[in-house]
N, C-alpha and C positions, 0 to 999 in steps of 0.2 A: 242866687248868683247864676246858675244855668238859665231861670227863665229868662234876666236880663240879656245874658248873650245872645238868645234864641232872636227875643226879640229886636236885640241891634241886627244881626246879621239875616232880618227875615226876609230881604228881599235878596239875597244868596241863594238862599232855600229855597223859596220861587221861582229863582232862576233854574235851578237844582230839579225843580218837583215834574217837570216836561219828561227828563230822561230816566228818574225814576219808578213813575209811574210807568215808563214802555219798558223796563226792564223788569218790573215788578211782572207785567201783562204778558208778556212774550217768555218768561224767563222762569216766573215761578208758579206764577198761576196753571199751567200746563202741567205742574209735577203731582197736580191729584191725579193724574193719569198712570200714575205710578201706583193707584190701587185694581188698573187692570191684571198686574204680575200676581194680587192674588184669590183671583179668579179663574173661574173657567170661562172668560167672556163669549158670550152668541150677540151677536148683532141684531138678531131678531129681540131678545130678550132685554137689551138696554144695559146700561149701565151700572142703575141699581138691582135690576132683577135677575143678572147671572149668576151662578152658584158661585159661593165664596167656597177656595180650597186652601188657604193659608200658603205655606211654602212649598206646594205641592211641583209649581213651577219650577223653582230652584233646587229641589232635589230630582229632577228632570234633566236640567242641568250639568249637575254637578254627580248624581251617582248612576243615574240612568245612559247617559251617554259619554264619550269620552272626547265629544267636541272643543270642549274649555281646553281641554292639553295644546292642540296644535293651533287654536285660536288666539288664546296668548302666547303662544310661539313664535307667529305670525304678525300676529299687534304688535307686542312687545320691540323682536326683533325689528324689523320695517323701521320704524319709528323711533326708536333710541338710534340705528343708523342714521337713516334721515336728520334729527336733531343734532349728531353729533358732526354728520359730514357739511351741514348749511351753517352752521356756525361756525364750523374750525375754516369753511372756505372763504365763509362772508368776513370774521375775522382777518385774514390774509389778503383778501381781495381789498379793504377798504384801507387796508394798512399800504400794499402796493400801490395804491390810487394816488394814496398823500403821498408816497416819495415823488408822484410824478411830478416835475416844474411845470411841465405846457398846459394852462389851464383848459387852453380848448382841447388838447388828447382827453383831458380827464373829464370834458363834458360830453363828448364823442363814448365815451367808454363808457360811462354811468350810462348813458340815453340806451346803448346798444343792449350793454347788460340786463334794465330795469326795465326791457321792451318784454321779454318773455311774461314775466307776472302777470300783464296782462291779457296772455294770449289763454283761449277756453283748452280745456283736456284734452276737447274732440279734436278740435284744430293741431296739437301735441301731439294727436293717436294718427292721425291722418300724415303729417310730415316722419313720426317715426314708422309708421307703416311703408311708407316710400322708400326708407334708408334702409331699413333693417328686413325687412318681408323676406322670408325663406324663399321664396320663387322668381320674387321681380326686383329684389331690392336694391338700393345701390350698394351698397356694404357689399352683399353678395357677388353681386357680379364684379366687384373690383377684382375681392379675389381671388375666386373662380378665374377669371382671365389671368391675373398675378399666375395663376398654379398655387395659392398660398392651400388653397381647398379644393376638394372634387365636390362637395356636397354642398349646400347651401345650409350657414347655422339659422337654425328656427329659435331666435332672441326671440321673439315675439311668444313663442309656445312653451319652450322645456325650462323643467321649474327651475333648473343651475342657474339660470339668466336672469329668471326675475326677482330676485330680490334685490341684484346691481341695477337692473334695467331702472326699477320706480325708483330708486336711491338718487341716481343719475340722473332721471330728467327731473325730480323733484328739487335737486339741486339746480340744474339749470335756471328750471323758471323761479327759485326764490333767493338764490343768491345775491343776486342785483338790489334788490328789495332790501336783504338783511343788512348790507354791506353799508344801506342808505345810513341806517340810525350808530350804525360804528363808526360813520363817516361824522355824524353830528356829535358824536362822544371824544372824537379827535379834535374839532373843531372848540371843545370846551375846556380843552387841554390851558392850563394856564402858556400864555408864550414867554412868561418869565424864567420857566423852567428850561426851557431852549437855549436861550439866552445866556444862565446860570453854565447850561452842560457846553457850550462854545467859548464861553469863555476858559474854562479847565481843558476846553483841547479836545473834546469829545467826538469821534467820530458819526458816520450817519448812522451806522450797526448800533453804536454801543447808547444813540440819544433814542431807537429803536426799541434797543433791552431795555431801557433801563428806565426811559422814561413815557414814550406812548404804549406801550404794553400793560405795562401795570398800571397805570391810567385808564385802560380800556375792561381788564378785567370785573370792577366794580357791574359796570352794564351787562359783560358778557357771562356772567354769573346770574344777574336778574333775569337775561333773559332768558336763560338758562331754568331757572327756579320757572319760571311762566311756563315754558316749553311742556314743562316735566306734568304740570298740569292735564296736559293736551294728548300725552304720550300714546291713551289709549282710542283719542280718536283720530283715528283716517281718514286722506283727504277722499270722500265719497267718490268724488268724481273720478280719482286717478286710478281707482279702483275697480271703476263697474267700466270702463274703457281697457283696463287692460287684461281683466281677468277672463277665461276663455277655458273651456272642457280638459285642456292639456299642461295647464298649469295652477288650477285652481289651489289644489293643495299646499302649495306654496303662498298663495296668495287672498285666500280667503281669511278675512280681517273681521274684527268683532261688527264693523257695523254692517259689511256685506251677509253674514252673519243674522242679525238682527233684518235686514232688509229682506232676504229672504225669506225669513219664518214671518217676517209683519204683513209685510206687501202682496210676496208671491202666494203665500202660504195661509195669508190672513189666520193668523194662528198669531193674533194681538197680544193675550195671558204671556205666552212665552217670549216672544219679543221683549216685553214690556220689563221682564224678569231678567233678561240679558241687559237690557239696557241698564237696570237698575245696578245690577255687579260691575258691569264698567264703570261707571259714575263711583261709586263707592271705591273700586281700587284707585280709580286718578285720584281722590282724593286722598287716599293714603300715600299713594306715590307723589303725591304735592309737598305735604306732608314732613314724606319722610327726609327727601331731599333739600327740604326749607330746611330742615333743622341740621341734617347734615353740612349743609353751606357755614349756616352759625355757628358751626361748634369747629369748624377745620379753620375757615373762613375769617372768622366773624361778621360776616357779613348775608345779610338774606331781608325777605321782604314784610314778615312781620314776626 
């Protein structure tokens, strides 16, 4: 019985076989690499001829150093922020869009919002360098001249500011983006339900509550579950742009982390050992929140 299916649907699979094979290529074949974490790798020595140290790396880690504490500190927080502030805004953002009538307001508004996304970090670090800079910025000197301040605030340097600051423009540029696919989950909404809530006399608040909300939650739960996956990795870029001598502590995240010890440090084994702990807690943090969703929910993604 399964060979027959196989068989009718083989040219599905063929169709299928282009993007698995590049996700096989790019995606898993790369995780033998995941036997440099237990090694002492040298680059002279190769791959197979570096001494093999077992978990020596991860107890490096984990008992020799006390990095892991403020690195999930950092990951963690950052990034359940972020998740939580771009969908509770893209949620509200696509919901205010559809109250709008004026079709052209709301192609005006999608275009402006969904422009940042694709603007690069550097170009992001450069415009908030402009606003915000302790010395030249415009923020600063509004209000310095206002009198609101004698001092100029250093958003860009002191660690109080950066975890709003990347929360903040991480919002900006993905909101528009997120708002797109709430906007398509609105759009799927039965209009009979509309219909059903106008004729009982329904206001706009209460066809709001009652009917595009919970409508929208099924999505904003997947995405959610998806999200949670991701939780422990950071956007690289928004990272290595905005971290800097006088904030790092704040802002030092598992992959700047990893990038350091790999890159600058070529100190691969240990790299290779952090990488593998992140990868392993997102997957429990996947996980755990999948099944949390099912069990409160009932609803989640497998």
């Amino acid at each position: 019985m399964l060979r027959m299916k196989l068989y009718k649907q083989r040219y599905l699979f063929l169709m299928l076989a282009p993007a698995f094979l590049l996700v096989l290529l790019f995606q898993y074949v790369p995780l033998v690499g995941w036997l440099l974490a237990f090694q002492r790798y040298q680059v002279g020595l190769g791959f197979w001829a570096s001494e093999w140290v077992g978990f020596e790396q991860f107890k490096r880690f984990f008992l020799q150093s006390n990095d892991y504490v403020y690195l999930l500190r950092n990951t963690l927080s950052i990034n359940v922020m972020m998740i939580v502030t771009n969908l509770s805004l893209g949620l509200i953002f696509a919901i205010l869009l559809n109250e709008i009538r004026h079709k052209f307001f709301v192609k005006v508004i999608q275009t402006v919002s969904f422009f940042p996304f694709f603007i690069s970090w550097v170009i992001i670090y450069s415009i908030a360098n402009t606003f915000l800079s302790s010395s030249s910025g415009l923020l600063n000197e509004l209000l310095m001249r206002w009198g609101i301040i004698s001092d100029g605030l250093n958003i860009l340097g002191e660690n109080k500011y950066a975890w709003l600051l990347v929360v903040m423009l991480e919002a900006w540029k993905s909101v528009g983006y997120i708002s797109i696919i709430f906007i398509a989950a609105i759009s799927a909404i039965p209009t009979d339900q509309y219909e059903a809530a106008d004729i009982d006399g329904a206001t706009r608040f209460q066809k709001l509550k009652f009917i595009t909300i919970p409508n929208l939650m099924p999505t904003f739960i997947v995405i959610l579950i998806l999200n949670s996956g991701w939780i422990l990795n950071s956007n690289f870029e928004l990272f290595f742009m905005f971290t800097n001598p006088t904030n790092w502590e704040k802002m030092e995240v598992l992959d700047m982390y990893i990038y350091k010890f790999g890159l600058q440090q070529l100190n691969y084994s240990y790299a290779a050992a952090v990488g593998i702990v992140k990868t392993i807690v997102s997957i429990v943090i996947l996980l755990s929140v999948n099944a949390f969703s099912k069990k409160t929910t009932g609803k989640a993604i497998f």
